[in-house]
C-alpha positions as a Python dict, from the first residue, in 0.01 Angstrom:
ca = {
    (1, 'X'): (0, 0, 0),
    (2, 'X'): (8, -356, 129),
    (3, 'X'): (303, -569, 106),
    (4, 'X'): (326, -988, 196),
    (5, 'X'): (577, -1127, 210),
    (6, 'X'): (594, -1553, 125),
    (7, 'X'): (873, -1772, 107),
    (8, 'X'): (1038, -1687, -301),
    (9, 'X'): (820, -1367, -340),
    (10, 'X'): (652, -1049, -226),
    (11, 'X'): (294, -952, -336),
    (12, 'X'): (238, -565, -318),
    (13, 'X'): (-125, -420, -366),
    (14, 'X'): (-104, -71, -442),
    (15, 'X'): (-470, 29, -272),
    (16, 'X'): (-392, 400, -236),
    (17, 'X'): (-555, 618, 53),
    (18, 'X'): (-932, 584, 16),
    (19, 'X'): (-916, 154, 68),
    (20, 'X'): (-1087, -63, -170),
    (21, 'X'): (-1479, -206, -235),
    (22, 'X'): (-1418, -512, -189),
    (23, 'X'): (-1717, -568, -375),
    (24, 'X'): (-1697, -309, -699),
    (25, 'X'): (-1352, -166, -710),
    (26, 'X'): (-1035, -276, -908),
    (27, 'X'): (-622, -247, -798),
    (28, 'X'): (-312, -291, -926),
    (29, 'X'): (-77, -584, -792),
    (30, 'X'): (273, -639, -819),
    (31, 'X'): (456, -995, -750),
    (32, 'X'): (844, -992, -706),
    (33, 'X'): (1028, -1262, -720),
    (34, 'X'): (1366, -1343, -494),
    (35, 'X'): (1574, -1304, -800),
    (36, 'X'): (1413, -947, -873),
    (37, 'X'): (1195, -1051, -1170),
    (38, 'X'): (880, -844, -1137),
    (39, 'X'): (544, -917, -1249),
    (40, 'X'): (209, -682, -1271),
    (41, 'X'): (-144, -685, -1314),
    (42, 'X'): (-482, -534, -1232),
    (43, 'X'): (-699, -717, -1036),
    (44, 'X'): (-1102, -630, -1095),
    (45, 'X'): (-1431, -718, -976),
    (46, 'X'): (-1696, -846, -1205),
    (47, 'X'): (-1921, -598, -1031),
    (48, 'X'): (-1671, -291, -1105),
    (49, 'X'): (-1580, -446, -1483),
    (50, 'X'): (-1994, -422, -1520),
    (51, 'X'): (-1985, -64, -1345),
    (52, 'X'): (-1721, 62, -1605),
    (53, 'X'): (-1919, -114, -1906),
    (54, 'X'): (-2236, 63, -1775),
    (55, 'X'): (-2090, 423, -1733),
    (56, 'X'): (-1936, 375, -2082),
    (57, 'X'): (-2266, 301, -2217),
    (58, 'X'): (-2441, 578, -2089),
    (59, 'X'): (-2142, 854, -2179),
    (60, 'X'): (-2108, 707, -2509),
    (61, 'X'): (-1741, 713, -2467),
    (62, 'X'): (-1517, 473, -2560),
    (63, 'X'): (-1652, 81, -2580),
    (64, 'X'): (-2008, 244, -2586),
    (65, 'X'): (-2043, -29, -2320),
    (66, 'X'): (-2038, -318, -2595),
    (67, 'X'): (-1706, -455, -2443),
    (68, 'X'): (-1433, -394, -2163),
    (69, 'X'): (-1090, -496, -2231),
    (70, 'X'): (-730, -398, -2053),
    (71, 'X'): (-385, -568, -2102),
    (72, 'X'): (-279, -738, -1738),
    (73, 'X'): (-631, -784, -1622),
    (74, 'X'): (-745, -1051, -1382),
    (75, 'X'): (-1124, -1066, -1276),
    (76, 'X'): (-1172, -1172, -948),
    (77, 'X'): (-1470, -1243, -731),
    (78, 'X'): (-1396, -986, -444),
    (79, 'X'): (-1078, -782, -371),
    (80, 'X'): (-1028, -876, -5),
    (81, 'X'): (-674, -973, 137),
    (82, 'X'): (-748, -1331, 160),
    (83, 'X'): (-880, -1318, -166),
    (84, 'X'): (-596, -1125, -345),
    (85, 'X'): (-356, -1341, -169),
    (86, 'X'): (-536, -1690, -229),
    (87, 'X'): (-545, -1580, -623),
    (88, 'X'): (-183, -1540, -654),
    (89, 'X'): (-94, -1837, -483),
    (90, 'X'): (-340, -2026, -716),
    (91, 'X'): (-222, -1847, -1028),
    (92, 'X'): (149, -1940, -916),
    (93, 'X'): (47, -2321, -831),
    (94, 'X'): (-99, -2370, -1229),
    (95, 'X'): (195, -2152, -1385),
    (96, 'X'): (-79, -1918, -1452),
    (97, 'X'): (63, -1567, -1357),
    (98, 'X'): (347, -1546, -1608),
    (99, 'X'): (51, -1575, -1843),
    (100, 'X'): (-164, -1332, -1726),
    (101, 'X'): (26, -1084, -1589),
    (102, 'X'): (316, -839, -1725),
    (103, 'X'): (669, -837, -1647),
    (104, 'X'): (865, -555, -1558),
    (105, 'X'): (1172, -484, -1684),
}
């Protein structure tokens, strides 16, 4: 877990023991806000949401690999800490993350 802390809130990324692929890997984020409000999402790669599409294609599970949806999902370009970090600031700048992301209660 990786917490940052900015002036008004605190990002956490909840990257668990094994790290992430910064290329092909997706995580779950969580932005709190000085007055406790809580917001989540998942944060993807477009080379992991193609990964996922593929292995659902193949297994004939779910989608069959004809789409790839998820409630709280934010594609991203890599999952790096600069990038993670520089997409929530963004996403706060344009009002943006109250959109796209869920609130905890």
């Amino acid at each position: 877990m990786i917490e940052i802390k900015r002036p008004g809130w605190t990002l956490t990324v909840f990257s668990g023991d094994q790290g992430l692929d910064a290329n092909d890997d997706n995580v779950d984020v969580e932005v709190q806000f000085v007055d406790g409000t809580r917001y989540g999402a998942t944060l993807a790669t477009t080379r992991n949401i193609d990964r996922l599409m593929q292995r659902d294609r193949d297994s004939g599970l779910e989608s069959r690999g004809l789409y790839f949806w998820s409630a709280g999902l934010v594609v991203v370009r890599d999952l790096s800490i600069e990038t993670i970090l520089s997409t929530i600031e963004r996403m706060l700048e344009v009002d943006d993350l109250t959109q796209a992301f869920e609130r905890f209660d």
